[in-house]
N, C-alpha and C positions, 0 to 999 in steps of 0.2 A: 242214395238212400234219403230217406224224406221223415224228417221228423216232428212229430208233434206233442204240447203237452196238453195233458189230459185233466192233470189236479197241477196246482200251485205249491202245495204245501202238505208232505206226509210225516207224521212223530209215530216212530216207534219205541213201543215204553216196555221194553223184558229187561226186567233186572233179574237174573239168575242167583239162585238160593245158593247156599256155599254146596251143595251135593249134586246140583246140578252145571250143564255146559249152555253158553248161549245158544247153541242150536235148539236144546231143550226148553228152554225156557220162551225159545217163540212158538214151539209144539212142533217142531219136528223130528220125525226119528232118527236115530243111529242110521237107519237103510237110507233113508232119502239124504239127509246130509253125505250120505258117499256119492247118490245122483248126482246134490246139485254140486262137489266136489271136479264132479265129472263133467258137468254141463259147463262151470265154468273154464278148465282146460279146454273143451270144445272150445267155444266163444273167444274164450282170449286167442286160442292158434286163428281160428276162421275170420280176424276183425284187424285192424290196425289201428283203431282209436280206441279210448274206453266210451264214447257214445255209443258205439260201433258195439262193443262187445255186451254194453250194458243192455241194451235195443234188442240184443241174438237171446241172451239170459232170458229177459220178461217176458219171449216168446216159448220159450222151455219149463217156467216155473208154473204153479200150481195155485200160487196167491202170494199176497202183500208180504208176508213173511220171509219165503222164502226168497223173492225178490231181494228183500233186508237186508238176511243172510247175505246170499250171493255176491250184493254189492260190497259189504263191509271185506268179503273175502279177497272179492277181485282189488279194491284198491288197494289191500293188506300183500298181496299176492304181486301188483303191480310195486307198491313201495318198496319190497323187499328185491324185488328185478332190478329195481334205479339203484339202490342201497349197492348192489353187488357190482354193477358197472360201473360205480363211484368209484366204489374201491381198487377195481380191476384195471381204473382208468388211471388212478393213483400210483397204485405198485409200479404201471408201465412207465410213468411220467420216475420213479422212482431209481428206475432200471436202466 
């Protein structure tokens, strides 16, 4: 796979109102947020790197936002995977 960049430097500025969710707050809906929920499980099973996975997303999303989203998800989504096999590696060592 061959990667290249396009921009150097992106700020994403949504600060969500207390009534709202961050998906809201970058403008996307309750329905797409299940999408990109979905496109990300795609991506992460179909990739083994997070380049890899991040590369499949910006092929699947619709603009800069959702791209955002996605990513905050996946490395939230990856963090909490490492979290679990820390632990899982812990108990074993434990046992």
């Amino acid at each position: 796979m061959q990667y290249r960049t396009i921009m150097t430097g992106l700020i994403i500025d949504a600060v969500p109102s207390p009534n709202e969710t961050y998906f809201e707050a970058l403008g996307i809906s309750m329905e797409r947020n299940e999408q990109l929920c979905d496109i990300i499980d795609e991506c992460y099973e179909q990739t083994t790197t997070y380049p890899e996975a991040i590369a499949c997303i910006s092929r699947k999303v619709d603009n800069v936002q959702e791209l955002a989203y996605a990513i905050f998800h996946l490395g939230a989504f990856a963090g909490e995977k490492r979290a679990r096999l820390e632990i899982m590696n812990h108990i074993e060592k434990a046992a």
